[in-house]
N, C-alpha and C positions, 0 to 999 in steps of 0.2 A: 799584350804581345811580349814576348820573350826578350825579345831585341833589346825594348825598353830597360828593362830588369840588367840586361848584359850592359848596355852603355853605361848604367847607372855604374855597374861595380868595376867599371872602368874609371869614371870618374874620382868617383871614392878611393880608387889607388894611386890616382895621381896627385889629387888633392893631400892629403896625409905624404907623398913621399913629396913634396914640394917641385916637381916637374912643370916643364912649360906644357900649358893647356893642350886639350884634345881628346878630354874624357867626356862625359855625359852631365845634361842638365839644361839645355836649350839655350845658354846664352855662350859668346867667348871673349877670353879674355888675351891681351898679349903679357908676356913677360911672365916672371914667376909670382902666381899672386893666389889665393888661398880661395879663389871663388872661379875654379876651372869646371864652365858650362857650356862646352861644347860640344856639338853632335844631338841624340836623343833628350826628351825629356820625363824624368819619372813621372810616374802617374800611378795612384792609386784607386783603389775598386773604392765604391760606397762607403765604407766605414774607414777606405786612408790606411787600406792594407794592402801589402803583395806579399806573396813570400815565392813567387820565382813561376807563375801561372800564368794565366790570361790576364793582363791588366790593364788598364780603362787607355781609350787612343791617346796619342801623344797631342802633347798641347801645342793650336792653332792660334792663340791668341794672341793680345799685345801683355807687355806686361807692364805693371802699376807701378808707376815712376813717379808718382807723385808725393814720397817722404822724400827726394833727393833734391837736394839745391845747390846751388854753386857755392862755394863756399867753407861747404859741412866737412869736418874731418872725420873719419872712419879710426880707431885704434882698435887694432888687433895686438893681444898679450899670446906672448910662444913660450912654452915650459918644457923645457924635456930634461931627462935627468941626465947632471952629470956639464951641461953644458951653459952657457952665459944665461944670466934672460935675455929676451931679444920683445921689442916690439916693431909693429906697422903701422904703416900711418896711408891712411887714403884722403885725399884731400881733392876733391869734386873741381872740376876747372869747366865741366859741362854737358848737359844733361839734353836728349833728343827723343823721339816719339821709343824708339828701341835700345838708345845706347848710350853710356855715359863713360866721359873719359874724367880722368883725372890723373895727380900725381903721387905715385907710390916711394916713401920715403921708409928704410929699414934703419933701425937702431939697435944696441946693441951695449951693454953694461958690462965693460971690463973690467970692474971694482970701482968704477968714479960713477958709476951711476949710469942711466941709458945715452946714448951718444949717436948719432949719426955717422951713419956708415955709407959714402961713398954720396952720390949727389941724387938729387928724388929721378926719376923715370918715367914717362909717361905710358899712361899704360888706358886699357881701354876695354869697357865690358859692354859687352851686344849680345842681342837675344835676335837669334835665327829660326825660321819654325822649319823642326828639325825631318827629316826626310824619314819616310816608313819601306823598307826593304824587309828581308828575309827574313827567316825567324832565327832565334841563337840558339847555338850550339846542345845540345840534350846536357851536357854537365856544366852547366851553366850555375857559378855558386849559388848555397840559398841570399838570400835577400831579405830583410823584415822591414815594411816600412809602416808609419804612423806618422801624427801627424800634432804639432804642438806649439802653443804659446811663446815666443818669447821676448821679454822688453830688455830693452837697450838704451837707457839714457832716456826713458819715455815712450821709445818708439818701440811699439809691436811688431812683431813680426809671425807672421802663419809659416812654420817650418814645416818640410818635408824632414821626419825623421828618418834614417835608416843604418839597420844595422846589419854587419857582417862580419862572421868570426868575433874578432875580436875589437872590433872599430866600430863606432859609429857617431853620425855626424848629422847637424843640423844645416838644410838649407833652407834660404828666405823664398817663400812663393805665394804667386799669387793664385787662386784656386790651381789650377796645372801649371801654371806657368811660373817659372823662375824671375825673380826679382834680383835687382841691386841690392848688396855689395856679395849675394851667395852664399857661402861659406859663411855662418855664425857661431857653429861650434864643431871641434872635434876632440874626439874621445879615443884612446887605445887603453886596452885592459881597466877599464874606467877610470883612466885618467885622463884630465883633460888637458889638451899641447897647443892646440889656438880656439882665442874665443874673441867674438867682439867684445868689449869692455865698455867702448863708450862712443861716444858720437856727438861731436858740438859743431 
C-alpha cells in the first residue's frame, strides 16, 4: 500500500534531521533519539523490494526483543562535517513483551575528548501495530528498499534498507516488524552521520 511507502519517507526525514519522533516504522520512541518508529510499518514485497507500489501489509506482530537486556549499552558515533564528534549512549534500564525503556546519554568532544553533555534522559521505545487508512498521495517520493545483514559487537541484525534521493538508512527488523534500538545506520551523499558502533 502506498501509505506505507509515505510513512516510511516521513520517518526517514525525521530520523536524519534529528526531530522528536512521529515518523514511520511501527515502534515510538520519546525524546530525540535516532530510532523514530512511529506510525506505519515498512514492508517489503518477496524479494525485500518497494520502490513506491503495492507493498506487502503492514506488520501485525510482536517484535523480537530477545537480544535486549537490562544492562546493555547502545553507542551510537555522529559525523557531520564541519562540526564536533558527538556520541550516544543507550543504556537498557528495561525491557517488556513490546517496549523498552532506557537511558539516553549525549556526548560531545570539544578538543578534551568526548564529554557528557547535560544529564542522561529517559526515554522510551514501543512498538504499536500500526493502523491501515487511506492511500498516499500520487506524488509520493520514489522509495528503494532492500534488505541486509548487519553485525554490531556480535550481534546481527536483519535491516530494512531504504533509500531516497540522496539518504539512506538502515533499520533493525524482525521479518515486518521493527526491532530495538531502530536506527543502525544512516547515510547522506554516501556518507555516513550515525551508526551503531558497539554494544556491551
Amino acid at each position: 500500500m502506498k501509505k506505507i511507502v509515505t510513512a516510511l519517507v516521513v520517518g526517514i526525514g525525521l530520523t536524519l534531521s534529528g526531530c522528536p519522533e512521529g515518523g514511520a516504522g511501527g515502534g515510538a520512541t520519546s525524546g530525540d533519539t535516532p530510532n523514530q518508529t512511529s506510525g506505519d510499518t515498512p514492508a517489503t514485497g518477496e524479494n525485500g523490494a518497494a520502490s513506491g507500489g503495492d507493498a506487502a501489509p503492514a506488520a501485525s506482530g510482536k517484535p523480537d526483543l530477545s537480544h535486549v537486556k537490562v544492562g546493555q549499552k547502545y553507542t551510537y558515533t555522529m559525523t557531520n562535517p564541519g562540526a564536533p564528534a558527538m556520541a550516544m549512549i543507550y543504556e537498557v534500564t528495561e525491557v517488556g513483551d513490546n517496549v523498552v525503556k532506557y537511558n539516553q546519554s549525549t556526548l560531545m568532544d570539544m578538543g578534551s575528548g568526548l564529554t557528557p553533555v547535560g544529564d542522561p534522559s529517559e526515554q522510551k521505545w514501543e512498538y504499536t501495530v500500526p493502523a491501515t487508512t487511506g492511500d498516499a498521495p500520487a506524488d509520493t517520493p520514489k522509495v528503494e528498499t532492500s534488505r541486509e545483514k548487519v553485525e554490531v559487537s556480535g550481534h546481527s541484525f536483519d535491516c530494512l534498507v531504504t533509500k531516497m534521493d540522496n539518504t539512506k538508512t538502515w533499520m533493525s527488523m524482525t521479518g515486518n516488524v521493527p526491532t530495538f534500538p531502530g536506527l543502525i545506520r544512516s547515510q547522506v551523499d554516501g556518507n555516513t552521520n550515525m551508526e551503531l558502533t558497539k554494544i556491551e
